[in-house]
N, C-alpha and C positions, 0 to 999 in steps of 0.2 A: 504494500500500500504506500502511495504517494502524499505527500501533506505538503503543503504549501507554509516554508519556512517565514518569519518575522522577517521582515525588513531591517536587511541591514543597515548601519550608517550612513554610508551613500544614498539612500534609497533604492537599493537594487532588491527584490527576493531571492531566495535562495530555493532551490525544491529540492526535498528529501523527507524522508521518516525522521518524524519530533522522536523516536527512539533510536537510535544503533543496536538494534537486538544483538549483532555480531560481539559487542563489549562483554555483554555477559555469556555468550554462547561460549566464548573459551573460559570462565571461571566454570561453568555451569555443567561442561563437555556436549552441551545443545541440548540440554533437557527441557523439552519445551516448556512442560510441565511449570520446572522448578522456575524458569524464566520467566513464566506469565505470572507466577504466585508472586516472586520480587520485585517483578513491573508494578503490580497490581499496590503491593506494602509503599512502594515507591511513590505511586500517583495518592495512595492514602497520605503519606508525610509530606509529598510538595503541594498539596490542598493545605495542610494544617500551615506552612510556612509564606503561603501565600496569602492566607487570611492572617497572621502575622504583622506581612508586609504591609498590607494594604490597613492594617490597624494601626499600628506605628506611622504608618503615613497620617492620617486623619489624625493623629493625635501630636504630630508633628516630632517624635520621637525617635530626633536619625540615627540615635545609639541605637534602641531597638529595633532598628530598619535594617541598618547594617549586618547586625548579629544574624537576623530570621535569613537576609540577603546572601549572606556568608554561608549559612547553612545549605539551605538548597542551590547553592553552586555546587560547594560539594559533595551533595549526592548524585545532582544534575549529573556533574562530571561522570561520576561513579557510573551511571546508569547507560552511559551513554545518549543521553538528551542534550548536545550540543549548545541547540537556538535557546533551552532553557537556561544552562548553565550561564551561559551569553549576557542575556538578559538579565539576569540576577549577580554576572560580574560587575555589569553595567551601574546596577542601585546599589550593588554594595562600595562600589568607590564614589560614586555622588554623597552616598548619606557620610560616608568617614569625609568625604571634602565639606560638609555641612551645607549641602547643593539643594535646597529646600525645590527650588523651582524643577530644576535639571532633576528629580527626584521624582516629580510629576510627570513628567514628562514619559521620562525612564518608565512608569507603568503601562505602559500602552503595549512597548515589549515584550514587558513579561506578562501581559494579559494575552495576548498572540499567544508569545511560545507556553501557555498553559494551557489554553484554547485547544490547540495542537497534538501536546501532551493528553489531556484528557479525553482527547476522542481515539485517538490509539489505544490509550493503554486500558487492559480489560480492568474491571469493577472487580477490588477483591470477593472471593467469596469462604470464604474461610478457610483454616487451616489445609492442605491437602491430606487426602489419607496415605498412610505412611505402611508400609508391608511388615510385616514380624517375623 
């Protein structure tokens, strides 16, 4: 599947999967399985850091922008979500520059590369069952 990356700086897009399955296909050995289960864990904690961000924002709070910003880079990283990780390097150096505007701004990205993120990646559904 194809997804239409976030605009980059220039204003160019980018096209590709908001995920790199390949990142964890070699931690994973391709188990599809355990890949969709830690996408899924994934897209559960960059919801929680995104509503984070977007609180600290509102509340004008760039130390706690930064931190929630910091975090889901990297797992972003980790996951291989590229335009996410991108986007949330993006806020995490505006909020530490104390970039209140350029901070606003910055959300539009990482509302995109979330957007993105969230329609790839499957809805966890609980634990998997495990063999004895």
């Amino acid at each position: 599947m194809t997804a239409r990356s976030p605009a980059s700086s220039d204003g160019d897009s980018v096209r590709g999967p908001a995920v790199d399955r390949s990142v964890l296909g070699e931690w994973l050995a391709g188990d599809a399985a355990a890949i969709d289960e830690l996408l899924a864990l994934f897209r559960d904690s960059a919801l929680t850091e995104h509503a984070r961000i977007a609180e600290a924002l509102a509340l004008g709070d760039l130390t706690a922008l930064a931190r929630a910003a910091h975090r889901l880079r990297g797992v972003a990283l980790s996951m291989g979500a590229h335009a996410l990780a991108e986007a949330a390097a993006v806020l995490d150096t505006t909020a530490k520059a104390g970039q209140s505007a350029a901070c606003l701004r910055a959300m539009s990205g990482l509302e995109a590369a979330m957007s993105l993120m969230v329609a790839e990646v499957p809805i966890a559904q609980g634990p998997r069952a495990r063999s004895s």
